[in-house]
C-alpha positions as CSV (number, residue, x, y, z in Angstrom):
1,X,85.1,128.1,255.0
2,X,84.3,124.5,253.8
3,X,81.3,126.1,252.3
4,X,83.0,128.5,250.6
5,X,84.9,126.1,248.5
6,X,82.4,124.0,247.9
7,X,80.5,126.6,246.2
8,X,83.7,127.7,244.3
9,X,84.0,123.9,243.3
10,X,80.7,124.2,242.2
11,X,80.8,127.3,240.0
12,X,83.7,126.7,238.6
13,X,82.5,122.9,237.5
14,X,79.7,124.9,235.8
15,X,81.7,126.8,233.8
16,X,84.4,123.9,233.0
17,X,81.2,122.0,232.0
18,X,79.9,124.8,229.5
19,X,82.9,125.0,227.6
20,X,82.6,126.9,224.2
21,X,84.6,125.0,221.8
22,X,85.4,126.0,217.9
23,X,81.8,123.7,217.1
24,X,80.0,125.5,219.4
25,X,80.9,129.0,218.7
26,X,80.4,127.7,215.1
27,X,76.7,126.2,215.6
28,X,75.5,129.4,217.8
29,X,77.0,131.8,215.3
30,X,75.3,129.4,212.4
31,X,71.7,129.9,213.9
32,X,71.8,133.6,214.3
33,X,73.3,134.3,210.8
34,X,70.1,132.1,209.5
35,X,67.9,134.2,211.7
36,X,69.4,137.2,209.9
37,X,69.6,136.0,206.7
38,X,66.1,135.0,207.0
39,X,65.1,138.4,208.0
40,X,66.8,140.0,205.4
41,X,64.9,137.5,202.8
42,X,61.9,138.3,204.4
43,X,62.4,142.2,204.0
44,X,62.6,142.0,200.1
45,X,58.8,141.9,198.6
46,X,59.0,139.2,195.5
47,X,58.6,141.4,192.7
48,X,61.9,142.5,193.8
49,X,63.7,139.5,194.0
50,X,65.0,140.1,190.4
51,X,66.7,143.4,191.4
52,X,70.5,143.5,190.3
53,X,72.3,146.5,191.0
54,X,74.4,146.0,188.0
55,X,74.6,143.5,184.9
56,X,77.3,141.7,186.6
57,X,75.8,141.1,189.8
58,X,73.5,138.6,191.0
59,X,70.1,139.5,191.2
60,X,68.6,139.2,194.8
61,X,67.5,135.5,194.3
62,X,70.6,134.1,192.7
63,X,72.2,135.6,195.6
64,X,70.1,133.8,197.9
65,X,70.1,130.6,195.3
66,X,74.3,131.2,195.5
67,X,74.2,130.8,199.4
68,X,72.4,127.8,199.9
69,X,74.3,126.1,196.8
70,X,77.4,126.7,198.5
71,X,76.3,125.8,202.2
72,X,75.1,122.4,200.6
73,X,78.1,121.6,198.6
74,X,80.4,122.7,201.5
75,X,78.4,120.6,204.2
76,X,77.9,117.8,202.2
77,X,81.4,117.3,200.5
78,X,83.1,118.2,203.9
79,X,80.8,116.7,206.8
80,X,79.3,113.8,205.1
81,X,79.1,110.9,203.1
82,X,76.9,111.9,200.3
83,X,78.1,113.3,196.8
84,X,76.8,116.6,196.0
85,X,74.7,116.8,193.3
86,X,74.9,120.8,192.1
87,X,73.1,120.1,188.7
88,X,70.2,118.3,190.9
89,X,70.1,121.6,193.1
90,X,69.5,123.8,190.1
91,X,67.0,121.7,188.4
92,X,65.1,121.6,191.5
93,X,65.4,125.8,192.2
94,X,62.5,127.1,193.8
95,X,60.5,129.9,191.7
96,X,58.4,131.5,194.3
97,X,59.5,133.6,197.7
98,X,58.3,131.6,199.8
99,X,59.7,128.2,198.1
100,X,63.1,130.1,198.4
101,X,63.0,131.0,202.3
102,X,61.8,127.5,203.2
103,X,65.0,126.4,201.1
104,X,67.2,128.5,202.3
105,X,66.3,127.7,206.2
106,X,66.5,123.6,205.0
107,X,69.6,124.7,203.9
108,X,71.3,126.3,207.9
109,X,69.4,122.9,209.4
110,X,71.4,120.8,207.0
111,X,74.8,122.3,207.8
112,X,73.9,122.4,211.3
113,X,72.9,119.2,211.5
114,X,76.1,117.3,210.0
115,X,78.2,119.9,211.7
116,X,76.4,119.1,215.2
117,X,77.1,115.1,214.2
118,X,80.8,115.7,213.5
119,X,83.3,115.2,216.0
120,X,85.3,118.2,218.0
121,X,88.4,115.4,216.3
122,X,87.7,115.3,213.3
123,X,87.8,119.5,212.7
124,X,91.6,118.7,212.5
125,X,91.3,116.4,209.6
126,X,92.9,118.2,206.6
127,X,90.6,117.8,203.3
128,X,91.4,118.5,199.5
129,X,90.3,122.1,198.6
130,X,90.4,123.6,195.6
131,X,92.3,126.4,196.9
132,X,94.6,123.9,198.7
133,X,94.5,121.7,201.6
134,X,92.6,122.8,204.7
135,X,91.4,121.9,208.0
136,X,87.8,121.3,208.3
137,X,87.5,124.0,210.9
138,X,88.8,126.3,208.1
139,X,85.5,124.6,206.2
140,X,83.6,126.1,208.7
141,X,84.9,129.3,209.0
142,X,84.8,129.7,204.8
143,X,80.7,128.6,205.3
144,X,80.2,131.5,207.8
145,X,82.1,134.0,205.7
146,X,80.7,132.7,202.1
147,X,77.4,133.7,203.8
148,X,78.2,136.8,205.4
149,X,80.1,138.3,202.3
150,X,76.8,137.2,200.4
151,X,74.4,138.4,202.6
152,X,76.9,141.9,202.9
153,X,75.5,142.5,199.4
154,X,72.0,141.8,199.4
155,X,71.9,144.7,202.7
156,X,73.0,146.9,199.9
157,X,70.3,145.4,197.5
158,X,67.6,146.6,200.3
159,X,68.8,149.7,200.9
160,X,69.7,150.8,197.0
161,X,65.5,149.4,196.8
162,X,64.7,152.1,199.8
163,X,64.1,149.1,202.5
164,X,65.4,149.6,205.9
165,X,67.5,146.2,206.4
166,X,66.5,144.5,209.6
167,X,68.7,144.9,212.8
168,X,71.9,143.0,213.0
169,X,71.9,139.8,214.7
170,X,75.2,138.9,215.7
171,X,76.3,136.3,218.7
């Protein structure tokens, strides 16, 4: 019997200790929405990277060029100390596929990296927004769904361009 609850001591310790919290559900979720928006980047060849569907859509790289934009200003007005510097961002736009994918995955590290260095706290902390205050776990949650609304849209730019869209990868 003393064995028994040793072990339940023991597995239930394990699964105290690996507690998901709202930053870790957050920074899993982050990496497999890069994986897939990777993927989905990948998918498109580059002389169709200036497809629009319609005049007032993006076409596929602005899309892409949209998403980091906003994952940088977001991270670093929210989760750091640096100003954001959008003008800087779109001097500096990559021209080439390639140049755009290794921007785009910069751009997931650099969230996930201040995210990762903020505290479980500080997710409390209400910040000015332009669409009024909010927590910065709502931050968060607007950086997942910015991309995944995004990202939505450029599944429909592969498939209206014939290209099977790779697999969903979710949690």
């Amino acid at each position: 019997m003393k064995h028994f609850f040793i072990l339940i001591f023991l597995i239930s310790y394990a699964a105290m200790s690996q507690q998901i919290t709202p930053k870790s559900a957050f920074l899993e979720k982050w990496n497999n929405s890069k994986e897939y928006l990777l993927a989905i980047a990948e998918s498109m060849p580059e002389e169709n990277y200036a497809f629009k569907p319609t005049e007032r859509e993006m076409d596929f790289k602005n899309q892409l060029l949209h998403i980091c934009g906003n994952m940088l200003w977001l991270s670093t007005t929210y989760f750091s100390d640096e100003e954001f510097d959008r003008k800087k961002l779109s001097e500096n736009a990559p021209e080439s596929k390639a140049d755009l994918i290794k921007l785009l995955k910069k751009s997931f590290d650099v969230v996930y990296d201040r995210v990762d260095n903020t505290s479980k706290d500080s997710l409390t902390i209400e910040v000015d927004f332009f669409a009024g205050p909010k927590s910065k776990l709502q931050i968060l949650n607007l950086l997942q769904d910015h991309v995944t609304h995004h990202r939505g849209q450029l599944i429909v730019y592969l498939n209206l361009k014939e290209i099977k869209p790779p697999k969903y990868v979710g949690w």
